[in-house]
C-alpha positions in Angstrom: 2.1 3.9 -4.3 -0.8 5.6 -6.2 -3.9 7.2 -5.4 -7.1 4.5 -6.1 -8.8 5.5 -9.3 -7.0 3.4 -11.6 -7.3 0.5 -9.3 -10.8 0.8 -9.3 -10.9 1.3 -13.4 -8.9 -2.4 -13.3 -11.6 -3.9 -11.0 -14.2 -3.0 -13.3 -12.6 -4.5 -15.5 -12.1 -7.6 -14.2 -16.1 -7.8 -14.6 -16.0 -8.6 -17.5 -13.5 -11.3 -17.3 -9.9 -12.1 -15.5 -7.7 -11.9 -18.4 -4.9 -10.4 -19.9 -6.9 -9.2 -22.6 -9.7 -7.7 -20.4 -7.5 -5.3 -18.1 -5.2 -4.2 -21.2 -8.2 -3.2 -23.1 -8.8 0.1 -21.5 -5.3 1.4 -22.0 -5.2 0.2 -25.2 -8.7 2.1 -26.4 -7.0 5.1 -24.2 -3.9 5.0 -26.6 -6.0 5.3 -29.7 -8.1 7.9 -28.2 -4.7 10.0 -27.8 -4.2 9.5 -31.3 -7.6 11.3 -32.5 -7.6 13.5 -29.2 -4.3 15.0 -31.0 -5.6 15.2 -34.5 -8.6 17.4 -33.8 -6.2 19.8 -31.4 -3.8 20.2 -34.1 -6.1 20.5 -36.8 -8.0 23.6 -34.6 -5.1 25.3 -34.0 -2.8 24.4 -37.4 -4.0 22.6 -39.9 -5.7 19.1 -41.6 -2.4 18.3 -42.9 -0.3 19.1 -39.5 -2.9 17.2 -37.7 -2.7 13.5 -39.6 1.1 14.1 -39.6 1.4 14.2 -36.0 -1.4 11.6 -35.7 0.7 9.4 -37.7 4.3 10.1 -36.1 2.1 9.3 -32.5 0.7 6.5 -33.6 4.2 4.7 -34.2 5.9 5.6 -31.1 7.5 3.1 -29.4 6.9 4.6 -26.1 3.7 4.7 -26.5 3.2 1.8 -27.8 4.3 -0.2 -25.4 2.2 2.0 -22.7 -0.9 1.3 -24.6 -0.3 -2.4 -24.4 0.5 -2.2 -20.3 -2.0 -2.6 -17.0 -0.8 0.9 -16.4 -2.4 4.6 -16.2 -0.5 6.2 -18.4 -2.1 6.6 -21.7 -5.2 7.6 -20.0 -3.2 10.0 -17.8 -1.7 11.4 -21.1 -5.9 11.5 -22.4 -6.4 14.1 -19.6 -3.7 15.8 -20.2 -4.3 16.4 -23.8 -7.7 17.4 -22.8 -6.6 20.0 -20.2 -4.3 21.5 -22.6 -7.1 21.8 -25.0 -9.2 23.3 -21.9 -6.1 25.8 -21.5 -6.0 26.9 -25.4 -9.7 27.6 -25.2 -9.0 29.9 -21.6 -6.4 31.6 -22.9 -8.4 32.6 -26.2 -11.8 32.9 -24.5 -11.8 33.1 -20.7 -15.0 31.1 -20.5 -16.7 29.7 -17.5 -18.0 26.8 -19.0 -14.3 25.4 -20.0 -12.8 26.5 -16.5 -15.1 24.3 -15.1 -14.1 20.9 -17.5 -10.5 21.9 -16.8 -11.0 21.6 -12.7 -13.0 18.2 -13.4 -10.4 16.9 -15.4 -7.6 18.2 -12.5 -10.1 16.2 -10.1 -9.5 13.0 -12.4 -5.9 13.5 -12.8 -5.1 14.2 -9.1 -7.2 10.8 -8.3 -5.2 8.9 -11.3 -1.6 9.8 -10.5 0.4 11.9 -8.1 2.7 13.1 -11.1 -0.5 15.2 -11.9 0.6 17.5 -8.8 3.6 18.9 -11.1 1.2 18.6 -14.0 -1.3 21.0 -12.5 1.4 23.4 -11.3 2.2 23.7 -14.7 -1.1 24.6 -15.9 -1.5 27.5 -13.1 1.9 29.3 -14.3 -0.1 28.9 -18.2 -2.9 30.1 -16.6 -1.2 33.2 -14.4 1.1 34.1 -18.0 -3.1 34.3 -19.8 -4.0 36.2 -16.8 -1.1 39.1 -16.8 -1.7 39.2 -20.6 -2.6 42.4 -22.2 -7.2 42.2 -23.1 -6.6 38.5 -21.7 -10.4 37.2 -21.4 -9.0 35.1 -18.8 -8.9 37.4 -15.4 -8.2 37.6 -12.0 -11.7 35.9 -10.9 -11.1 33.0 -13.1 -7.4 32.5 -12.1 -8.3 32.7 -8.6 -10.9 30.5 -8.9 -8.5 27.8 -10.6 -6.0 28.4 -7.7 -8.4 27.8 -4.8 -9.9 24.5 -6.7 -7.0 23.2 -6.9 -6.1 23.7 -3.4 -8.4 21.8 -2.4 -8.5 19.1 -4.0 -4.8 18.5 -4.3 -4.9 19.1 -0.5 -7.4 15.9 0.3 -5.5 13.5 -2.4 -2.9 14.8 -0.3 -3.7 14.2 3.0 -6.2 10.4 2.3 -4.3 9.4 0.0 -0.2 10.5 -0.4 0.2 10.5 3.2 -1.4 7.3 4.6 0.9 5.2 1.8 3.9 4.1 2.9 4.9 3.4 0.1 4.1 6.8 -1.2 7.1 8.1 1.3 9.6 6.0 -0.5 9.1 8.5 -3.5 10.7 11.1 -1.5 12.9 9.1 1.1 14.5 6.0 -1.6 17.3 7.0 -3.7 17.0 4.8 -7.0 18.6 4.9 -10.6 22.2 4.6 -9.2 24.9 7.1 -9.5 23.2 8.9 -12.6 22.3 12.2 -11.9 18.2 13.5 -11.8 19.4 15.8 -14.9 21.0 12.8 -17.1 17.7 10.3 -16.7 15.7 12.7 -17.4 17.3 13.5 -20.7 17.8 9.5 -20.9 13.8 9.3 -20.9 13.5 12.3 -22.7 15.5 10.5 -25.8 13.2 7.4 -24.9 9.7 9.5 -25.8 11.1 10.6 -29.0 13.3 6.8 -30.4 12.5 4.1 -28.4 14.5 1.9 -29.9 18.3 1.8 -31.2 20.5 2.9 -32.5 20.9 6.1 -30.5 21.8 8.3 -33.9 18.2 7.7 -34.4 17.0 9.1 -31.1 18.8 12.1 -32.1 17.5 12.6 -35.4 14.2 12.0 -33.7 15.0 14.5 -31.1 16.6 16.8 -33.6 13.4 17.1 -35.8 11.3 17.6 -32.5 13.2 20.5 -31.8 13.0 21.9 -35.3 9.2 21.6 -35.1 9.6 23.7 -31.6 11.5 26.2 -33.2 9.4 26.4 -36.4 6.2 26.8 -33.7 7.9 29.9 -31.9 8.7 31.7 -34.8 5.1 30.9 -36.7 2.8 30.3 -33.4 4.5 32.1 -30.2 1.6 31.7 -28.1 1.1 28.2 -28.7 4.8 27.2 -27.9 5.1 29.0 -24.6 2.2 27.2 -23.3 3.6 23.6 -25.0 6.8 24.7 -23.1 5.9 25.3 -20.1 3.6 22.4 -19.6 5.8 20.2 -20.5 9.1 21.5 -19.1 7.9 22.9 -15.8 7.3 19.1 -14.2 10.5 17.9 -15.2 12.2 21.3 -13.8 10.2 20.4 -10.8 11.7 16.9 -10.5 15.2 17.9 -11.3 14.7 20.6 -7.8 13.3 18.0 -5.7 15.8 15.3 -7.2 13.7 12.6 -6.8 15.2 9.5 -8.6 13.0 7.0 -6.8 10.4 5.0 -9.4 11.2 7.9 -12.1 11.4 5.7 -15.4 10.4 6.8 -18.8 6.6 6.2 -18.6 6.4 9.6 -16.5 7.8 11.4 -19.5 4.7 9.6 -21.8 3.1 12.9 -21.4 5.6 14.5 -24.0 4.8 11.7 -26.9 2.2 13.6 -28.1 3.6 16.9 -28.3 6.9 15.1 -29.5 4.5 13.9 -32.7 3.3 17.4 -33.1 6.7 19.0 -33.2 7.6 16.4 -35.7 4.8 17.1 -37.6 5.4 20.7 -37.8 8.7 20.9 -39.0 7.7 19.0 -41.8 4.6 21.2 -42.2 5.9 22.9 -45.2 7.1 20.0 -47.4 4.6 19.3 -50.6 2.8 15.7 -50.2 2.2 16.1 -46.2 -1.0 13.5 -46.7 1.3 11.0 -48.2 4.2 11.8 -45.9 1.6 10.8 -43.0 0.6 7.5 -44.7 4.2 6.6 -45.2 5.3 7.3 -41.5 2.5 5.1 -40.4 3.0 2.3 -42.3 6.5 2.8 -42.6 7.0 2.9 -38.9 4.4 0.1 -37.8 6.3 -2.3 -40.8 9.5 -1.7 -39.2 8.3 -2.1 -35.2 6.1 -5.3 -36.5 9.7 -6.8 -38.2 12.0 -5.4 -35.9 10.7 -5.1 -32.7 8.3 -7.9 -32.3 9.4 -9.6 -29.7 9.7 -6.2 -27.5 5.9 -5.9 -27.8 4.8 -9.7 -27.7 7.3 -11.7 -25.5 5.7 -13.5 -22.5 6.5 -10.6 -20.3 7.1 -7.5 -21.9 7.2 -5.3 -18.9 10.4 -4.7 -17.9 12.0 -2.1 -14.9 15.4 -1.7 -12.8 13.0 -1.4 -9.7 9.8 -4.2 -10.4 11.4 -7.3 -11.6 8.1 -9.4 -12.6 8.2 -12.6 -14.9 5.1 -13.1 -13.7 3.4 -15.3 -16.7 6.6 -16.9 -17.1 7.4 -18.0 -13.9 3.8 -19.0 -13.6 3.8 -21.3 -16.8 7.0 -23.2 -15.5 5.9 -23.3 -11.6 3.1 -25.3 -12.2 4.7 -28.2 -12.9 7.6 -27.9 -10.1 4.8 -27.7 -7.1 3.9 -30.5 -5.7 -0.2 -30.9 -5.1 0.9 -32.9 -1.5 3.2 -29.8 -0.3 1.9 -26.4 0.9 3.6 -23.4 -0.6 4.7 -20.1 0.7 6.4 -16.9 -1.0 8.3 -14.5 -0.2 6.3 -11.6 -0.9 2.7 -11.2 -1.2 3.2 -9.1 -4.4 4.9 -11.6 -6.7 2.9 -14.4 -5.2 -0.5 -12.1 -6.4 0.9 -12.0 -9.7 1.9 -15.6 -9.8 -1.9 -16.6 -8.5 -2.9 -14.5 -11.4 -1.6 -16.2 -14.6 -2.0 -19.9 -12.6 -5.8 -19.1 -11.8 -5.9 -19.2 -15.9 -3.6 -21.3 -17.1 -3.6 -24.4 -14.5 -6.8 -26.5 -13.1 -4.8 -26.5 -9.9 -3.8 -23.4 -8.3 -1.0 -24.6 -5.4 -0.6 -21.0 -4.0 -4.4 -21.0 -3.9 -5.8 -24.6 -2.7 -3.2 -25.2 0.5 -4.3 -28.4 2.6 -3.4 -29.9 5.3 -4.2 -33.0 6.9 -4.1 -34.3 10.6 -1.4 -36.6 11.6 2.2 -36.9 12.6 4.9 -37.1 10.7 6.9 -34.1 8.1 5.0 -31.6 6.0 6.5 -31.2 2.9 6.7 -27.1 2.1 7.9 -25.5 -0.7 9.2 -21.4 -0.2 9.3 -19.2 -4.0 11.7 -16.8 -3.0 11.0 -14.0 -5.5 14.6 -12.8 -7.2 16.6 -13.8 -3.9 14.0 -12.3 -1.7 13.2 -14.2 1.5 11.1 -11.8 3.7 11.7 -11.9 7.5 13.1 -15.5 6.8 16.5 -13.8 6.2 18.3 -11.2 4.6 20.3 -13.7 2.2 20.3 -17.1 1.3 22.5 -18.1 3.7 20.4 -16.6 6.1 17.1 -17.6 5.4 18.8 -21.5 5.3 20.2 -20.9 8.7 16.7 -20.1 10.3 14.7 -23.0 7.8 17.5 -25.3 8.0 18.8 -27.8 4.9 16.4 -28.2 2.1 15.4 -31.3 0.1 15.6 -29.7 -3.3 16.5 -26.4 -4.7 14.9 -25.1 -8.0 15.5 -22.3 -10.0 12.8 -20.8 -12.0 13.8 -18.0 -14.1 14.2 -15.3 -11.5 12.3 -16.8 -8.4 14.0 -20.4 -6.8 11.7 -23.1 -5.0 13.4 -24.7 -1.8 11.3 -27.7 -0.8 11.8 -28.7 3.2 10.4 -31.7 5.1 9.0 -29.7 8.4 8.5 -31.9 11.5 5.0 -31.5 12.8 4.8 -32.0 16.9 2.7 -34.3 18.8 -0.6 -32.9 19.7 0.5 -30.8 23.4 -1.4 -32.1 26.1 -3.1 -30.3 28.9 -1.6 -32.3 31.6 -1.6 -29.7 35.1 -3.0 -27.1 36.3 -2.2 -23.8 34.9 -0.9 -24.4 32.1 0.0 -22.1 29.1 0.1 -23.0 25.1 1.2 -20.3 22.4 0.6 -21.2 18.9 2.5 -18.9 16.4 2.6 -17.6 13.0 5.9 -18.1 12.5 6.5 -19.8 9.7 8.1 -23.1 11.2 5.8 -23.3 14.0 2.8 -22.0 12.7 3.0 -25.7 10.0 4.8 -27.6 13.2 1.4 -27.0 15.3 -0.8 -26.6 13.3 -3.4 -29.5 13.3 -5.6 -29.2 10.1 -5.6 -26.3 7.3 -7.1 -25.1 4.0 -6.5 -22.0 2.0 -4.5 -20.5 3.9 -0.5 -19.5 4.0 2.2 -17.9 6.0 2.9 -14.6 4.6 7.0 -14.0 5.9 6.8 -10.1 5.6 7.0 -7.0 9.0 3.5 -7.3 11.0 1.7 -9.4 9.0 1.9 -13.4 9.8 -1.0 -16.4 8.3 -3.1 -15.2 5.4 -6.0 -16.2 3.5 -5.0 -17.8 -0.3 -8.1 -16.5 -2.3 -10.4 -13.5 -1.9 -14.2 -13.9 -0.7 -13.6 -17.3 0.1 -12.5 -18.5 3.5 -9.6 -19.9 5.0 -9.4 -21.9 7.4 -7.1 -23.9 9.6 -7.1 -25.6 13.7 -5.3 -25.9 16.7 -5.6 -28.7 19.0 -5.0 -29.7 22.6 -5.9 -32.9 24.5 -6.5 -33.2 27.9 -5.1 -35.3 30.3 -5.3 -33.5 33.5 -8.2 -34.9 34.4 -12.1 -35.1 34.9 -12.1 -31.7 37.2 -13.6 -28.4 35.8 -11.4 -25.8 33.5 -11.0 -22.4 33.0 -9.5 -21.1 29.5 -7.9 -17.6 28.9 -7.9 -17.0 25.3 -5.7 -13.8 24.0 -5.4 -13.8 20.1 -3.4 -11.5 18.4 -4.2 -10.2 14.7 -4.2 -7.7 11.6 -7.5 -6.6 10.4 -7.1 -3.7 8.6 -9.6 -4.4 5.3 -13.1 -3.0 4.7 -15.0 -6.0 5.4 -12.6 -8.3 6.8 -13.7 -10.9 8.5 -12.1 -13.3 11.0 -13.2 -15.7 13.4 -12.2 -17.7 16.5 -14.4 -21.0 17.4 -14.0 -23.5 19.7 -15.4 -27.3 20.2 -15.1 -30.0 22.7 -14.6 -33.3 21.3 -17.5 -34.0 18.9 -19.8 -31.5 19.8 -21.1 -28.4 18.1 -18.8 -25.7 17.3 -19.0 -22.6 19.3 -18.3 -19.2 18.4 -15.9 -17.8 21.2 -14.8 -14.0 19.4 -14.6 -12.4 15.8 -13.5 -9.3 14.5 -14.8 -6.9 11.0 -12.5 -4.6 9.5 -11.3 -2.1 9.4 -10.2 -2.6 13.3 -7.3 -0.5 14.6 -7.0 -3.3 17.6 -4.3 -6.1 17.1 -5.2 -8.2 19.8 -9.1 -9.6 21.9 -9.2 -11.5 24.6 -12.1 -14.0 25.6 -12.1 -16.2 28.6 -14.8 -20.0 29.0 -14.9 -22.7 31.6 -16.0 -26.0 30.8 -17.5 -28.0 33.9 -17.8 -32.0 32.5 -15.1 -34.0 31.5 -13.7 -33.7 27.8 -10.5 -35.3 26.2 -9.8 -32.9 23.5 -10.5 -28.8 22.7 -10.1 -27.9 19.2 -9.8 -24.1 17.9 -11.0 -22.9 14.9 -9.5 -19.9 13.1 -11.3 -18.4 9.6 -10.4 -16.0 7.7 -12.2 -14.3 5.0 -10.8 -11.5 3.2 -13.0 -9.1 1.0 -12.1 -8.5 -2.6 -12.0 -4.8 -2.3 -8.7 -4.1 -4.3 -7.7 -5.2 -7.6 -6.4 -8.9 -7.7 -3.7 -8.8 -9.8 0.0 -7.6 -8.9 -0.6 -6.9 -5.3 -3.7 -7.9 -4.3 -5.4 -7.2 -0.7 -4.7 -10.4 1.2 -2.2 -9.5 3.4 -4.5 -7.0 4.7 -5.8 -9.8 7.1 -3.7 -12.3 9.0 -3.5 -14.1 12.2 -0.5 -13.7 14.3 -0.3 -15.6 17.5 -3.0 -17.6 20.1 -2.2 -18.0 23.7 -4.2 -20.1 25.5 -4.1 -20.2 29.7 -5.9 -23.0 31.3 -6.2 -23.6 34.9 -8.6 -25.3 37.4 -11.2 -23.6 39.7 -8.6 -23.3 42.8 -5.7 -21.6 40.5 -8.4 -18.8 39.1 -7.3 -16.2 40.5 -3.6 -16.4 40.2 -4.4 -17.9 36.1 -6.4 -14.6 35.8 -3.6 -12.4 37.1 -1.3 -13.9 34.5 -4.1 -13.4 31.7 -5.0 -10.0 32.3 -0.8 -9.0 32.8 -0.6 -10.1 29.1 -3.7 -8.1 28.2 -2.1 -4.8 29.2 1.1 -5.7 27.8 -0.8 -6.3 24.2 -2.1 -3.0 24.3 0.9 -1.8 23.2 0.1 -3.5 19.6 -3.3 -1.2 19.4 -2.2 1.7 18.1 -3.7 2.9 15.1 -1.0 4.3 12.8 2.8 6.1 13.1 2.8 9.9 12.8 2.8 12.6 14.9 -0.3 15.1 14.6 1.0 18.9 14.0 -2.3 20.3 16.6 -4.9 19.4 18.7 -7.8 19.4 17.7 -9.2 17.6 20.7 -10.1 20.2 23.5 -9.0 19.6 26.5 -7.1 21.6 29.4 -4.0 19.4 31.5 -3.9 20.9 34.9 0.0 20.8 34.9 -0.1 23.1 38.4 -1.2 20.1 40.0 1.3 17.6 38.3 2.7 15.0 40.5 5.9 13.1 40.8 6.9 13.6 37.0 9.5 15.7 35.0 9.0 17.1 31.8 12.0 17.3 29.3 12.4 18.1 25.4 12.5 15.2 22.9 15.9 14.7 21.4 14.1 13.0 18.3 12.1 15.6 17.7 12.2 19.3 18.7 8.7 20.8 19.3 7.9 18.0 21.4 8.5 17.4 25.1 8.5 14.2 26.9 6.5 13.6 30.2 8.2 10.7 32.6 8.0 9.7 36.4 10.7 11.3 38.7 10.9 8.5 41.0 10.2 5.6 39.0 9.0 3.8 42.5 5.9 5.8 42.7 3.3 7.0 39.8 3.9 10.1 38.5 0.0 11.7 38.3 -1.6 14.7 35.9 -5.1 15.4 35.7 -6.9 16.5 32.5 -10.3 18.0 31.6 -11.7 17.4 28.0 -14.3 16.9 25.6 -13.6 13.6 24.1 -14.2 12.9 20.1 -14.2 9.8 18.0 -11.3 10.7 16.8 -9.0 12.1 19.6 -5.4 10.4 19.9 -2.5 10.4 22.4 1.4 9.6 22.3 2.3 7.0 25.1 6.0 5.0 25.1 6.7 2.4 27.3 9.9 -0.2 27.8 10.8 -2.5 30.4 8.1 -4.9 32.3 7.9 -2.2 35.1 6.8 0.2 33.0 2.9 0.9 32.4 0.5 4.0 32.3 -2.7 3.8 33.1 -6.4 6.5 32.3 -9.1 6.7 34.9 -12.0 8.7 34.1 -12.7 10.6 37.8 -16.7 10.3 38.4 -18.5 12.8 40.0 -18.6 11.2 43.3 -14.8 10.9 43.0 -14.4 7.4 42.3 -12.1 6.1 39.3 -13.0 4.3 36.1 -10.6 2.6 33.8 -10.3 3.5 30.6 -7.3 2.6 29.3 -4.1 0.5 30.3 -1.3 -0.4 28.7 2.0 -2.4 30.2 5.9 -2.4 28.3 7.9 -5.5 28.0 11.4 -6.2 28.1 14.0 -4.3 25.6 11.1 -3.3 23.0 9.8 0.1 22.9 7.0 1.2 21.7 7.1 3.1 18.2 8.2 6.7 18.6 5.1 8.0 16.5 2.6 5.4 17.7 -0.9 6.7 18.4 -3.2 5.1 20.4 -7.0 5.7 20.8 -8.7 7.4 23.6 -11.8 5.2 23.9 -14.8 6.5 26.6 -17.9 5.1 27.1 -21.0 7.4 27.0 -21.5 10.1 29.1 -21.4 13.6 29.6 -19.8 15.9 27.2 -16.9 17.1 29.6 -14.9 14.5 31.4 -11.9 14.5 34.3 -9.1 11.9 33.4 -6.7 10.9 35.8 -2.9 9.9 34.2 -1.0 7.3 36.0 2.5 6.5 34.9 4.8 4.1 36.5 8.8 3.1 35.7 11.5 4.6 34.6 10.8 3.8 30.8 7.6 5.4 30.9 6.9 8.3 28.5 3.7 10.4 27.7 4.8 13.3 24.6 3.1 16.4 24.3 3.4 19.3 22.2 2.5 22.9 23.0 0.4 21.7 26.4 -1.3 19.3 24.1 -1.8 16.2 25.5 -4.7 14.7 23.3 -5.0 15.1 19.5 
């Protein structure tokens, strides 16, 4: 949702300890730092007595307040901006190098902190570009153009590694939230917020009303000054009220305006006598009547409160604890509340039950107990009734404040049996049959949301868990085909498959380190003596490289499904067939992300005069791109490509329908084929629209000769502008 840098801040934080107190410490020191950062700009461009008044009006804003007191970025966000409009004074006055220079570093911080700072910073170029077109302005052309071409850049990379890659990022621009209200009437709801935060709203007008008296004071006694305040403040908001973006805009992207708020306060009271004691009044005055009044706003168990983010967090911690049962494993609904849940019982409980799962061997029911977080139930089901349809009827239901504990008594199978020759066994992550077959497991959980499946319960600490199957076909030599199917997408992500025969040593049969765009391996064994039972091992170990509080990283590793083919020497060949059909259909699940490329920027040069057997139509879904498919579905539809390869270099592939594959052969010199990729669809899914998948080579010559095979009539390759690679 945010670009990393304040993530980061929070895990430094947590070095010096896990606490409440330890993460809010840095907005907090952030909040008072925006109090004196204000008193020494006011006092350089007014006066002393200006200065502790709007020092004093800042210091007991509600708003504020409460931001300074929050795991969030917004009083150091409001830090740089105070210090870029400082930066921006000293421009417009003397058109210095030097302070041009600290006003793109700070852009580079505030670009990294928050993607709000994009309408920030287009704020300070029109400030900038008013200095410029000034009459003897010492801030020129050079300068300005400078500033423009900086800023280009770097708002260009946060753009591109950071806005675009986030899903969640999209949902600023695609959600719709904050109801029927207009963009226009939140804003001037938040706007009343900055300057009252409390009730009754006659006092958000007075509040409001003085502001706007110190604004017109400023214009009449400081022009200069109150253009630039004006425009840097109103220019975002006029930005947001174009784009009409409703979607997570709630009063903490207003905080920016509590300072100047204070100062326009402060200077319509500029000209009364006893200003000193007028500031020592409002600050005692005002943090007497939030410390009587509004306690319980500031210091309740959870004082973070939003339409949107519903979290309860500590609360529903404290009570949760003593509803789990140590002898049940737990899942939630969603990774996100069951972070912030692990967060406040890592502290305040010796026993963490969304952290230490176990399972033991043996028959019988395991007893499993789902937090659905405020009526949330992941894949599970879209409603209660839903979710109780697929998990059937529950023991106990629970309600804890806004999350509900359903306790089920889960039948775990019988140990399946290898009992003929082939055979085939597919252990799942879904939820019910991932704790029905599963033999053994520890620290680990099903995690019901799209695409992930089991996860690890703690960071830098594995989990673990076993599948089992005991033999009875005999005394006759095996063959196993092994296909497991995954999500790996941390740095340093570890997972790991292992395999034992009875009581011998474990083996190590496959592994995988993140980041790793695949979702699926394959591994194949034999084992020649006579053995009763084959267990596999599964660990994961997910590295702590995000923040672990409200969020979290563990869902960026998960296992999803293990199939298992065994067969006997005679049945091979046909067990092999079988095996490597499902590899090529899994291919389809190793594409590294969805979104279509604007250009190439692989070259390469299709030789479309010497296409075979395939038609080439426009894309109904989207409108540059045409669509590549075999005429006669019968027969493979063939185009051959010359390119230079890179690490990098994508294509756009579709498939549906079992009869449906496409296949790359790189064409040696002495005009034999190698494969090089191959990929098979299955019945009534398609692959995503936008799917790219990797073209992999192995070494050799700069320049290469693919040969493209497609087969079926659900068989697509999508190119744009003769592009074929990307």
């Amino acid at each position: 949702m945010h670009p990393p840098l304040f993530y980061m801040i929070s895990k430094l934080a947590l070095l010096l300890g896990k606490s409440d107190f330890f993460l809010r410490i840095l907005p907090a020191c952030w909040g008072i730092v925006t109090i004196y950062l204000l008193y020494r700009i006011v006092r350089l461009i007014v006066d002393e007595d200006t200065a502790l008044l709007s020092a004093a009006f800042l210091s007991v804003n509600g708003l504020y307040l409460l931001l300074s007191r929050e795991i969030r970025p917004y009083t150091l966000l409001v830090v740089l901006f105070l210090v870029a409009w400082r930066l921006i004074i000293a421009l417009s006055e003397e058109g210095r190098w030097r302070d041009l220079a600290l006003l793109c570093g700070v852009n580079t911080v505030l670009f990294c902190l928050h993607y709000f700072s994009f309408h920030m910073v287009f704020a300070q170029g029109a400030v900038l570009m008013l200095c410029m077109l000034s009459r003897n302005s010492p801030f020129d052309f050079k300068k300005f153009a400078t500033f423009c071409v900086f800023t280009a850049i770097v708002a260009s990379w946060v753009y591109i590694y950071f806005f675009l890659p986030s899903a969640g990022s999209h949902s600023i621009l695609r959600d719709s939230q904050g109801g029927d209200r207009s963009t226009l009437s939140l804003i001037s709801d938040y706007l009343g917020q900055a300057a009252f935060f409390f009730t009754p709203i006659w006092a958000r007008w007075t509040a409001g009303a003085l502001a706007l008296a110190g604004l017109v004071t400023l214009t009449l006694t400081r022009p200069k000054q109150a253009v630039i305040c004006v425009l840097l403040l109103f220019l975002p908001l006029t930005i947001v009220l174009a784009m009409d973006t409703k979607a997570y805009f709630s009063p903490w992207h207003v905080a920016y305006f509590t300072p100047f708020l204070a100062f326009f306060s402060a200077t319509a009271l500029a000209r009364l006598p006893g200003r000193k004691i007028m500031a020592a009044v409002i600050a005692v005055g005002g943090a007497s009547f939030i410390l009587l009044s509004q306690h319980a706003r500031y210091y309740e168990t959870d004082s973070y409160r939003h339409p949107v983010f519903v979290t309860l967090y500590k609360s529903v911690a404290e009570q949760l604890a003593a509803v789990l049962s140590p002898d049940a494993v737990t899942v939630s609904s969603d990774p996100g509340f069951a972070n912030g849940i692990r967060w406040y019982l890592d502290q305040s409980s010796d026993s963490n039950q969304l952290r230490s799962q176990d399972l033991g061997p043996g028959g019988g029911k395991a007893t499993l107990q789902f937090i659905s977080a405020h009526n949330d139930f992941g894949t599970l089901g879209k409603d209660e009734t839903s979710f109780l349809t697929e998990m059937g009827r529950p023991e106990t239901i629970e309600k804890v404040l806004n999350a509900t504990v359903y306790t089920f008594h889960l039948d775990r199978q019988p140990i399946p049996r290898i009992e003929r020759s082939p055979s085939e066994f597919i252990f799942s992550a879904q939820l019910k049959k991932f704790y029905g077959s599963v033999y053994r497991l520890k620290n680990v959980t099903s995690c019901p949301m799209p695409r992930v499946g089991v996860t690890a319960t703690r960071n830098d600490q594995p989990g673990s868990f076993e599948f089992v199957l005991d033999n009875s076909a005999g005394d006759k030599p095996l063959n196993f085909f092994v296909n497991l199917q995954y999500l790996n997408v941390g740095a340093g992500n570890q997972l790991g498959l292992f395999y034992r025969f009875d009581d011998e040593a474990i083996m190590p049969l496959a592994g995988t380190t993140g980041p790793d765009f695949k979702h699926q391996l394959q591994v194949s064994f034999s084992r020649e003596r006579p053995f009763k039972r084959l267990t596999f091992f599964l660990e994961l170990n997910c590295r702590g490289n995000t923040a672990l509080y409200q969020g979290g990283n563990l869902e960026t590793l998960a296992f999803k499904e293990l199939e298992v083919f065994t067969c006997s020497r005679d049945d091979a060949a046909s067990c092999q067939a079988v095996w490597e059909r499902r590899y090529i259909e899994s291919q389809r699940c190793n594409y590294t992300k969805e979104k279509f490329l604007t250009s190439s920027s692989t070259s390469h040069t299709p030789h479309w005069e010497s296409i075979s057997n395939l038609s080439d139509n426009p894309a109904q879904e989207k409108t540059d791109w045409r669509i590549l498919t075999p005429k006669a579905p019968g027969e493979p539809g063939v185009l051959t490509v010359d390119i230079k390869p890179k690490a990098s270099t994508v294509f756009y592939p579709r498939l549906s329908g079992s009869d449906s594959s496409i296949q790359i052969f790189e064409v040696h010199a002495d005009g034999s084929l190698g494969p090089v990729f191959m990929m098979a669809g299955v019945p009534l899914v398609w692959t995503p629209v936008s799917a790219q998948y990797p073209l992999v080579l192995p070494d050799g010559p700069a320049t290469r000769t693919l040969r493209i095979e497609m087969r079926g009539r659900y068989c697509q390759l999508w190119h744009k502008g003769g592009n074929i690679f990307f």
